[in-house]
BALOBA-1460 file (C-alpha; in Angstrom, 3 decimals):
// residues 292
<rec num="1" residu="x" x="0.000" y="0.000" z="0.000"/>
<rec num="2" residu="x" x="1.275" y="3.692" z="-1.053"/>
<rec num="3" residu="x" x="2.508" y="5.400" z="2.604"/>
<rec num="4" residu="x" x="2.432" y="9.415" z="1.918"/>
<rec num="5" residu="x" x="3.638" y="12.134" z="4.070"/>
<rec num="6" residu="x" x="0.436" y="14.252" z="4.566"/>
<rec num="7" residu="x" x="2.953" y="17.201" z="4.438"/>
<rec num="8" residu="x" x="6.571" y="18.806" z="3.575"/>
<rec num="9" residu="x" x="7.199" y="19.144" z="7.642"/>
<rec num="10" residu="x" x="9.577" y="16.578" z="9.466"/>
<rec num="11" residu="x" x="9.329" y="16.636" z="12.820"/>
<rec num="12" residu="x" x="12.228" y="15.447" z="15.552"/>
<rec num="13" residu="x" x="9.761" y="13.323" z="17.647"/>
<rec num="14" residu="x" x="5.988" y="13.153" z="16.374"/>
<rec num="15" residu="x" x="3.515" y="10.911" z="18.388"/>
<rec num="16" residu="x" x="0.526" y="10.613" z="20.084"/>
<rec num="17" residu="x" x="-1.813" y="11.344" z="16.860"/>
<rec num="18" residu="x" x="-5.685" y="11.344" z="17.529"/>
<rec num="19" residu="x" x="-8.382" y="11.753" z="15.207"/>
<rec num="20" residu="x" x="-11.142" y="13.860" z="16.210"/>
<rec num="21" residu="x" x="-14.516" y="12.561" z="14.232"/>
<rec num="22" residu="x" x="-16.149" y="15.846" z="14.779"/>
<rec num="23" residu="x" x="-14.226" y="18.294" z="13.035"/>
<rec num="24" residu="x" x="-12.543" y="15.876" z="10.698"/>
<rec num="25" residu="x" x="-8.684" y="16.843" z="11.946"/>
<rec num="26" residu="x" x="-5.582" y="14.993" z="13.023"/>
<rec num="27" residu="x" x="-3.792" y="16.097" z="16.492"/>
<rec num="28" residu="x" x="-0.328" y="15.304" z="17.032"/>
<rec num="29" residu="x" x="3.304" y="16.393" z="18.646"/>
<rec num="30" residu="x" x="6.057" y="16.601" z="18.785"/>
<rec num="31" residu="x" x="7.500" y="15.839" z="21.825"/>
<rec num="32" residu="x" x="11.438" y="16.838" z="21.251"/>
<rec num="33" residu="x" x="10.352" y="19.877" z="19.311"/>
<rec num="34" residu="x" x="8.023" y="20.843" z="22.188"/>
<rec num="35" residu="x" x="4.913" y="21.558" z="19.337"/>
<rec num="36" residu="x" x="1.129" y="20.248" z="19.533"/>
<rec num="37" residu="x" x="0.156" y="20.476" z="15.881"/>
<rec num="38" residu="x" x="-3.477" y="19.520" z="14.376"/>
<rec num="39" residu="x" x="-4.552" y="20.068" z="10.563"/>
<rec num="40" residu="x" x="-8.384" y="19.651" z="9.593"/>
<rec num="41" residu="x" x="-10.429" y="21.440" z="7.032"/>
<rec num="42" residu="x" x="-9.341" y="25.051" z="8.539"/>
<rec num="43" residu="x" x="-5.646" y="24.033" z="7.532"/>
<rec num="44" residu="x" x="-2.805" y="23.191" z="9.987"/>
<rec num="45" residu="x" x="-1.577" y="25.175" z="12.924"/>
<rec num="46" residu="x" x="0.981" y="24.419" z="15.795"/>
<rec num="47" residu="x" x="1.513" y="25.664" z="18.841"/>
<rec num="48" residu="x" x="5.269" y="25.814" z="20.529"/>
<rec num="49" residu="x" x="5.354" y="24.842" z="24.157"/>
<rec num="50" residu="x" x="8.091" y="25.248" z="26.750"/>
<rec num="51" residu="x" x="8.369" y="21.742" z="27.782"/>
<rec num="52" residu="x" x="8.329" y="18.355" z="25.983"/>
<rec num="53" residu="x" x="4.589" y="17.757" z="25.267"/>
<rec num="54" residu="x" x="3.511" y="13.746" z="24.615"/>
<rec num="55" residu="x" x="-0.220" y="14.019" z="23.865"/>
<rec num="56" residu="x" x="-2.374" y="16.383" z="22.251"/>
<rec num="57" residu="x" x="-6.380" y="15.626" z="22.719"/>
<rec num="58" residu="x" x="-9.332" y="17.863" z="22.383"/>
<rec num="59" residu="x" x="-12.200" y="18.224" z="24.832"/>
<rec num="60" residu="x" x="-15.912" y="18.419" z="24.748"/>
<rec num="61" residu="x" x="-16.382" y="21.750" z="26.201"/>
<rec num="62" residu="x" x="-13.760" y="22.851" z="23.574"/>
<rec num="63" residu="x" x="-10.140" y="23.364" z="24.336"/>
<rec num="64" residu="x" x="-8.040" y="20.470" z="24.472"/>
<rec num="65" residu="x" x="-5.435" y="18.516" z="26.939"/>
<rec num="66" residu="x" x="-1.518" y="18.662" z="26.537"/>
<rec num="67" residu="x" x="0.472" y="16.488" z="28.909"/>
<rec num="68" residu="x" x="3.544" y="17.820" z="30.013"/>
<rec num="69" residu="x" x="6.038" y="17.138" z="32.094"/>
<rec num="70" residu="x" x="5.479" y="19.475" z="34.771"/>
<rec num="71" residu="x" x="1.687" y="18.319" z="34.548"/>
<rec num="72" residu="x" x="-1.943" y="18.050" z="32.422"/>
<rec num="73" residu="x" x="-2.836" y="21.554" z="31.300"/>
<rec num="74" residu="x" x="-5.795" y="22.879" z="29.052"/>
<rec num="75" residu="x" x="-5.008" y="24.585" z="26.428"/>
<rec num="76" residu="x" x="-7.433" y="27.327" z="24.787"/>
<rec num="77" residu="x" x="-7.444" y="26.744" z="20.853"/>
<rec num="78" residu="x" x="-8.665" y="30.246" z="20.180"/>
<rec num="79" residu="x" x="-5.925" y="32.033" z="22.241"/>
<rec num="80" residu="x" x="-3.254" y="34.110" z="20.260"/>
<rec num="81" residu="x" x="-0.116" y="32.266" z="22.051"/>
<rec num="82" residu="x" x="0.178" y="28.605" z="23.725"/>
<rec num="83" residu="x" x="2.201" y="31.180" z="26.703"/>
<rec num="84" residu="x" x="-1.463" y="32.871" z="27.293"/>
<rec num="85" residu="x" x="-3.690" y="29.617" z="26.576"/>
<rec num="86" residu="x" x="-2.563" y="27.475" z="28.990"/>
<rec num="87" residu="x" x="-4.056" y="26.298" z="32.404"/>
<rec num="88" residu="x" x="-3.103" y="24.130" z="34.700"/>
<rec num="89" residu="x" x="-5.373" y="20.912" z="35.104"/>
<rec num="90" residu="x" x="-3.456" y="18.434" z="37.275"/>
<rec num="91" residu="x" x="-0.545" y="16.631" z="37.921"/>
<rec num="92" residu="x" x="-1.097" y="13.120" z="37.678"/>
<rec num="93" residu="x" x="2.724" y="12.118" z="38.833"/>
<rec num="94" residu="x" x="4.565" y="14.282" z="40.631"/>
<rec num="95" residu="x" x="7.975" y="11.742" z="40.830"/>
<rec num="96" residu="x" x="10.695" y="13.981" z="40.242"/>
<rec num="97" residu="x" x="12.426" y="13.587" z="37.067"/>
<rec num="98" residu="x" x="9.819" y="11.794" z="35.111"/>
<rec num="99" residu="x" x="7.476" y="13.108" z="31.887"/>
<rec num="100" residu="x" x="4.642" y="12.110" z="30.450"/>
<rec num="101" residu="x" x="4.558" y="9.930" z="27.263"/>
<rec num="102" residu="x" x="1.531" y="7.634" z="26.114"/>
<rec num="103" residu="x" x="-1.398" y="9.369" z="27.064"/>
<rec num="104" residu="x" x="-5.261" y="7.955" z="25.516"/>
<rec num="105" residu="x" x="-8.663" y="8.299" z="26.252"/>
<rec num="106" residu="x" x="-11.445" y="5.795" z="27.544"/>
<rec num="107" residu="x" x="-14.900" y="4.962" z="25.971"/>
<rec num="108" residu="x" x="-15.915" y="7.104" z="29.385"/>
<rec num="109" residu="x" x="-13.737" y="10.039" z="28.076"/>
<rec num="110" residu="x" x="-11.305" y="10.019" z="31.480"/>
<rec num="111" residu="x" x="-7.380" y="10.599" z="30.373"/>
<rec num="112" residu="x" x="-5.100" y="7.317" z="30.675"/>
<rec num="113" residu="x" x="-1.885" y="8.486" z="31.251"/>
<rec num="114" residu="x" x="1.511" y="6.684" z="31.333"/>
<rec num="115" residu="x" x="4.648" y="8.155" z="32.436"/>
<rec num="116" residu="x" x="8.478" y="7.627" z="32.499"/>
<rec num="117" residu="x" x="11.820" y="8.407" z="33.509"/>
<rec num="118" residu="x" x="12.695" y="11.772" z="31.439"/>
<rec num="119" residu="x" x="14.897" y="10.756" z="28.738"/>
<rec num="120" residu="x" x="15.478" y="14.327" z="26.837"/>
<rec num="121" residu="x" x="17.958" y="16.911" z="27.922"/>
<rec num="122" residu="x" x="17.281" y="20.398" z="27.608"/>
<rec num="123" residu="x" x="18.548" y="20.912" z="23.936"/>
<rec num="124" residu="x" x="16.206" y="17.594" z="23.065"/>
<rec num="125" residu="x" x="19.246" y="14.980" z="22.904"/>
<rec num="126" residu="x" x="19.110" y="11.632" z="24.814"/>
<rec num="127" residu="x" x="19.075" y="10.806" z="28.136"/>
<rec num="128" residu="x" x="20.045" y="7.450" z="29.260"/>
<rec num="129" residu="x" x="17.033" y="5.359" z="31.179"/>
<rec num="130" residu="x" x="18.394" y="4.216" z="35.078"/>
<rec num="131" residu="x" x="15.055" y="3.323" z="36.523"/>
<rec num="132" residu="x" x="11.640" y="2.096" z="36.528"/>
<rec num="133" residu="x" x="10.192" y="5.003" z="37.767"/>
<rec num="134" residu="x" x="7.091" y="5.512" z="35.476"/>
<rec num="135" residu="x" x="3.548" y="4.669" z="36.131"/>
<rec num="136" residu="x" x="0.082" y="4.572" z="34.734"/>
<rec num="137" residu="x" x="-2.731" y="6.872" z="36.235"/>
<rec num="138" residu="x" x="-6.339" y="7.524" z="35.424"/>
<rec num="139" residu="x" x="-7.296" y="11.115" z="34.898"/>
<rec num="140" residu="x" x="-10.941" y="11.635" z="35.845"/>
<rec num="141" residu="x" x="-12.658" y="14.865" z="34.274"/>
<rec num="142" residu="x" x="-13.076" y="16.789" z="37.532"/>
<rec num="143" residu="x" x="-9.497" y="16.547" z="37.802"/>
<rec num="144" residu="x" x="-9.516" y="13.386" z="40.416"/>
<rec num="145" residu="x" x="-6.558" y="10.958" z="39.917"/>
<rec num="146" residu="x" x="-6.219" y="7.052" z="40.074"/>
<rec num="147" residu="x" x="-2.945" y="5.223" z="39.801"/>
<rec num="148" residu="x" x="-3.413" y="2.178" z="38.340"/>
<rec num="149" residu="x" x="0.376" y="0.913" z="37.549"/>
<rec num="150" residu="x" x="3.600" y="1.697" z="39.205"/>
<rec num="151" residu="x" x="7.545" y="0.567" z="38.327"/>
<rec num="152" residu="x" x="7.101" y="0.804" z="34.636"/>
<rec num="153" residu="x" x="9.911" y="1.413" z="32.005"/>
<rec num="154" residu="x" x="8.495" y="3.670" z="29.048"/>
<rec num="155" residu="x" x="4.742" y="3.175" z="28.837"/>
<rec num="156" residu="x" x="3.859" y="3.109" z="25.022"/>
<rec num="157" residu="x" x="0.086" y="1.862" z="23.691"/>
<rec num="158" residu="x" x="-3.312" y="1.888" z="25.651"/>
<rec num="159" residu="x" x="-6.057" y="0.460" z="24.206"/>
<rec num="160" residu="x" x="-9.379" y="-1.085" z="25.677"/>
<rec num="161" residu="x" x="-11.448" y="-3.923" z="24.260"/>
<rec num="162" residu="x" x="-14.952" y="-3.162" z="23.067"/>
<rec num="163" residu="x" x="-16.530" y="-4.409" z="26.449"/>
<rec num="164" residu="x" x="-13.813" y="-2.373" z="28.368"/>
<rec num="165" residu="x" x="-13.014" y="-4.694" z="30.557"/>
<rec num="166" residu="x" x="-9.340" y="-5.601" z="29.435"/>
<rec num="167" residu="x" x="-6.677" y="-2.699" z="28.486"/>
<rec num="168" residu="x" x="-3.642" y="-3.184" z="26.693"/>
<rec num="169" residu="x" x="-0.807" y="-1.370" z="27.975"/>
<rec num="170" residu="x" x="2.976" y="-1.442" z="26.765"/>
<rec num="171" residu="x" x="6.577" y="-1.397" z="28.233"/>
<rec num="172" residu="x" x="8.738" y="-0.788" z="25.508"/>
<rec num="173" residu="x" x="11.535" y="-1.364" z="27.702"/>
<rec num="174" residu="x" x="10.636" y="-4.916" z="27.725"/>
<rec num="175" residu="x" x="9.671" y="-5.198" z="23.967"/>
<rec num="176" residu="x" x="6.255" y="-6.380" z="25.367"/>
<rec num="177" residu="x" x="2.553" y="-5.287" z="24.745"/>
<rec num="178" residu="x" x="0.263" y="-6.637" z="28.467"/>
<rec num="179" residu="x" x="-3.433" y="-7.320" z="29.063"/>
<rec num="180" residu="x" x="-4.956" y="-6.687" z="32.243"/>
<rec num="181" residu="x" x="-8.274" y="-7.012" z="33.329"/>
<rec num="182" residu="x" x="-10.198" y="-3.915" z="35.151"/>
<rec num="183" residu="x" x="-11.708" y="-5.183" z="38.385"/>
<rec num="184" residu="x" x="-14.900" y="-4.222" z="39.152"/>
<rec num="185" residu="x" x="-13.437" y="-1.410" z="41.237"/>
<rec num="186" residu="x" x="-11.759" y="-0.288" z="38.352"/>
<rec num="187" residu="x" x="-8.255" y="-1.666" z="39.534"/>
<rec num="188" residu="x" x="-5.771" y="-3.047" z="36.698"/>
<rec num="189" residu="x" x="-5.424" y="-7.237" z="37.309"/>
<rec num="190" residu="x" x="-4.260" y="-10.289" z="36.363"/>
<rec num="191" residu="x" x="-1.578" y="-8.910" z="34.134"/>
<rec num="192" residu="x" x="-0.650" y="-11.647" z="30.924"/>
<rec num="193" residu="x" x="1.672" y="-10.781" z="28.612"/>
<rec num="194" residu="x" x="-0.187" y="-10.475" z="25.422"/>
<rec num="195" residu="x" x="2.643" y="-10.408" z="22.610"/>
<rec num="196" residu="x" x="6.440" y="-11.175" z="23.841"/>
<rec num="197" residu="x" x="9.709" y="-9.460" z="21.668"/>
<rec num="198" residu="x" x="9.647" y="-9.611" z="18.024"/>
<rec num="199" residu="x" x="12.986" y="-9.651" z="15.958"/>
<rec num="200" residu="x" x="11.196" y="-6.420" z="14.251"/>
<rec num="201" residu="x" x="12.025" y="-3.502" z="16.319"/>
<rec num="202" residu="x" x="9.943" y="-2.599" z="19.949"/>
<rec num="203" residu="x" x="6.725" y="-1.764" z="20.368"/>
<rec num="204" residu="x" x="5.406" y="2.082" z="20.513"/>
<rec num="205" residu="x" x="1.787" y="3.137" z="19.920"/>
<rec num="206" residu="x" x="-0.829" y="1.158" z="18.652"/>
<rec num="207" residu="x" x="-4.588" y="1.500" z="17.014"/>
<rec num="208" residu="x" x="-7.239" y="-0.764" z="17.131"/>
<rec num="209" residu="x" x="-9.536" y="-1.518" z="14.224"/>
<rec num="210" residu="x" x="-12.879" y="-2.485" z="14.436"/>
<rec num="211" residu="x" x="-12.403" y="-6.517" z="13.789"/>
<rec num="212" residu="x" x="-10.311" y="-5.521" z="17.004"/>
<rec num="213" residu="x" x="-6.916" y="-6.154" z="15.506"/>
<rec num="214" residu="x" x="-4.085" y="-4.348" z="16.889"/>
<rec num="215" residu="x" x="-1.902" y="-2.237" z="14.655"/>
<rec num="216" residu="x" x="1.440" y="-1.487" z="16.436"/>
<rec num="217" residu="x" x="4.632" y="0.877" z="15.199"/>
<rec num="218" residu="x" x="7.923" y="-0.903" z="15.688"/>
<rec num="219" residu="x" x="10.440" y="1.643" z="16.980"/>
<rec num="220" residu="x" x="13.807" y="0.967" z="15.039"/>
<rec num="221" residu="x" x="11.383" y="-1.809" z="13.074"/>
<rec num="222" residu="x" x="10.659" y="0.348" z="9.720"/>
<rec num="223" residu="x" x="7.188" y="-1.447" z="10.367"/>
<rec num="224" residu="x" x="3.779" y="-1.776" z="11.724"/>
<rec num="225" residu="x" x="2.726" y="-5.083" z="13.439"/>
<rec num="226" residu="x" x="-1.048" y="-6.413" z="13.133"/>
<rec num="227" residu="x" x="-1.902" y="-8.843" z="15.743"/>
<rec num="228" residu="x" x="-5.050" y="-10.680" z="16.268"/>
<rec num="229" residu="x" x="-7.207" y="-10.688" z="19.363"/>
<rec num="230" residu="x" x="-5.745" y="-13.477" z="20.953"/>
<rec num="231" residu="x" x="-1.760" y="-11.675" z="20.376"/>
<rec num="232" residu="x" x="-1.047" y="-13.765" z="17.525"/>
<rec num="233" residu="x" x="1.020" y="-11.880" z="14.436"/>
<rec num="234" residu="x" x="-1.916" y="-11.854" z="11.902"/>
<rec num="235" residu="x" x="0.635" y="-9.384" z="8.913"/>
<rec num="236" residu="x" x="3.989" y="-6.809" z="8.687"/>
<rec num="237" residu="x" x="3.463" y="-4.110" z="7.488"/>
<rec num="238" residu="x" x="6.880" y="-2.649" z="5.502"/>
<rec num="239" residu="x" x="7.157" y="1.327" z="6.512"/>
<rec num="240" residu="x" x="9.229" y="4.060" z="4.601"/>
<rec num="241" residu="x" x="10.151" y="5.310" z="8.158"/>
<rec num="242" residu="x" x="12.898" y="3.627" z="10.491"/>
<rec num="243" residu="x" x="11.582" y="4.528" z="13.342"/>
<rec num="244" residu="x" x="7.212" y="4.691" z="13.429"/>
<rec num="245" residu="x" x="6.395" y="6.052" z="17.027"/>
<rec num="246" residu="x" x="2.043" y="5.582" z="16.744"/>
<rec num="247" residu="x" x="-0.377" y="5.576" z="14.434"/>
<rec num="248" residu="x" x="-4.626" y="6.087" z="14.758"/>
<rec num="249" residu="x" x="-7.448" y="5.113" z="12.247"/>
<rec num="250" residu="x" x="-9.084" y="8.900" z="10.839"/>
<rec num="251" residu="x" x="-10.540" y="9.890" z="7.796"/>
<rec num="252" residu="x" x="-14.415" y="9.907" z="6.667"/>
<rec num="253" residu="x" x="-15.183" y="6.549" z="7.179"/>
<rec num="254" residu="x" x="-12.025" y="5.794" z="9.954"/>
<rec num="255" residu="x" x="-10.108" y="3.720" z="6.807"/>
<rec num="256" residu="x" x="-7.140" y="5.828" z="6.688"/>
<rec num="257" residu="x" x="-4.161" y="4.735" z="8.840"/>
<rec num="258" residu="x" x="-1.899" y="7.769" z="10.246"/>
<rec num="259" residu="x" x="1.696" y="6.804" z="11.132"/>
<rec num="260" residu="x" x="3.630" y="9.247" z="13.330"/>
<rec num="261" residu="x" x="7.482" y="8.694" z="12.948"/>
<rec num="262" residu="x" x="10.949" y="10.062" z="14.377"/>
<rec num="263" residu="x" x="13.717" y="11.740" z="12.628"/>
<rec num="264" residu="x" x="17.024" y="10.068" z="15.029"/>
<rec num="265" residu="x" x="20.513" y="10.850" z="14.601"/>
<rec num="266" residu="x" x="20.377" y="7.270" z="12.360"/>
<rec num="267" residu="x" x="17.699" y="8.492" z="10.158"/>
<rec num="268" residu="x" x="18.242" y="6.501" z="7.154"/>
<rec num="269" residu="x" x="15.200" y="7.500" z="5.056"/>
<rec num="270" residu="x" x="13.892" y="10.704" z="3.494"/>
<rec num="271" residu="x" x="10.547" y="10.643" z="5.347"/>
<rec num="272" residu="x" x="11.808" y="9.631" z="8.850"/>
<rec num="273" residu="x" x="9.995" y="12.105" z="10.734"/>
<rec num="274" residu="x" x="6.950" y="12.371" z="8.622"/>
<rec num="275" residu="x" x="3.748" y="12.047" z="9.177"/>
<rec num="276" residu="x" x="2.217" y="8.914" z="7.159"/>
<rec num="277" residu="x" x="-1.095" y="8.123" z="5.633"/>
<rec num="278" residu="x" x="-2.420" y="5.411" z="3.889"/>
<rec num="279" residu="x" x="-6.096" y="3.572" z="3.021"/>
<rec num="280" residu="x" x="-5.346" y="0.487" z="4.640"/>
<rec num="281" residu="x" x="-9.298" y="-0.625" z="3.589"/>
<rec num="282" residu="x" x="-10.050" y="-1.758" z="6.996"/>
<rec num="283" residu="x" x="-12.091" y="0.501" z="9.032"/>
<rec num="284" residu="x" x="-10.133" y="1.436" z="12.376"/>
<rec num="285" residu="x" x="-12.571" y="2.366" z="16.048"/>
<rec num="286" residu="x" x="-13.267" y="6.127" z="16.604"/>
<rec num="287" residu="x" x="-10.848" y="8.206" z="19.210"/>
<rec num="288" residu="x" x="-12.849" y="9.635" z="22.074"/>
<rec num="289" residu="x" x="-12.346" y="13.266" z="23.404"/>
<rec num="290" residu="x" x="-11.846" y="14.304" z="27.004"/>
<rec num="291" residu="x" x="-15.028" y="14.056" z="28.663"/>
<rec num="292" residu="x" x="-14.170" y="17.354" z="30.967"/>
């Protein structure tokens, strides 16, 4: 299938994307270049931030949710400057030295949020990861927080199944997507691991399409990874990019597949740090917004 940049830009770090069904526009970042970017109908626009940013996600009342490191802020769309349109929300993990990363929402609309040990320096080059020191909390919309995991490495992927009673959750540092099962409290159990290392890179983000196949970017794989339901590999997907960071279902009728990549001081293609589209003629499931 043809993979096309959807523009000239290359960004350092892109992720998170989420398709908003309403307006018919793609929200993204980058976290390295500290931008939250979104193009729709009305054209793109971007707005620079002062810290790393890791997820972008509008609301229902009508502003939208960046997570940064120093915590969840809104962030008014109509305001002439990201300085003057933020607010602080919350801040779902105050362990010093961590950031946000993978952040998704529930059929509910409450934030999932996983965090990690801060791995960018100041002028956006590597830092080296010494601990387990991230964790995965629930971000209610009036602002109340739930931790639901604790000692992770770099969360990456969150994804529910259509009863929402299992969510798939990530740890790239041990190349391994997990299933859990949500008590009836709420609690994340019974953890399995639901698809071990693959000789194809480590996992990052992931979409779910409606048969409720996962689609998963390989970081350093040049590839996506469908798996069945039950974890099985169901088809590789070859990627101009080497290094895919996430990818969501969008377009009219949720068929087009958006692949958000990194540009790394390896880059070894012309569109590594592009963001990708393609028709992949299977119909992905619909992002939700914030429910606050």
């Amino acid at each position: 299938m043809p993979w096309l940049p959807i523009s000239q830009q290359r960004y350092l770090l892109a992720e998170g994307p989420f398709w908003d069904v309403r307006q018919q526009t793609l929200y993204w970042v980058d976290i390295v270049g500290r931008l939250a970017c979104r193009i729709g109908p009305d054209g793109y626009r971007q707005w620079e931030l002062a810290e790393p940013v890791s997820a972008f996600i509008p609301c229902q009342r009508g502003d939208a949710l960046v997570t940064l490191a120093s915590g969840v802020y809104r962030l008014d769309l109509h305001a002439a400057d990201a300085a003057s349109a933020l607010e602080r929300f919350c801040v779902a993990d105050g362990t010093p030295g961590n950031r946000a990363n993978e952040a998704r929402c529930d059929a509910q609309g409450r934030l999932w949020l996983g965090t990690m040990q801060n791995n960018i320096d100041e002028d956006g080059g590597d830092l080296p990861i010494t601990r387990r020191s991230g964790g995965l909390f629930r971000v209610d919309p009036d602002g109340s927080i739930t931790q639901q995991l604790s000692d992770l490495g770099i969360v990456n992927t969150l994804l529910w199944s259509e009863a929402g009673d299992r969510v798939i959750c990530g740890d790239t540092l041990d190349g391994s997507l997990y299933s859990h099962r949500v008590a009836d409290d709420g609690r994340l159990i019974d953890r399995d691991t639901w698809v071990g290392p693959h000789a194809r890179g480590v996992p990052d983000g992931s979409a779910m399409d409606a048969e409720g196949y996962v689609w998963n970017a390989r970081w350093d794989g040049h590839c996506l990874l469908r798996f069945a339901p039950d974890g099985c590999l169901d088809r590789l997907v070859e990627l101009p990019v080497s290094h895919p960071t996430s990818c969501v279902f969008g377009g009219p009728n949720l068929t087009h597949l958006y692949v958000t990549s990194a540009r790394t001081g390896e880059a070894s293609t012309e569109l590594d740090g592009a963001v990708l589209m393609a028709d992949v003629g299977i119909a992905g499931t619909p992002c939700t917004r914030f429910a606050g």
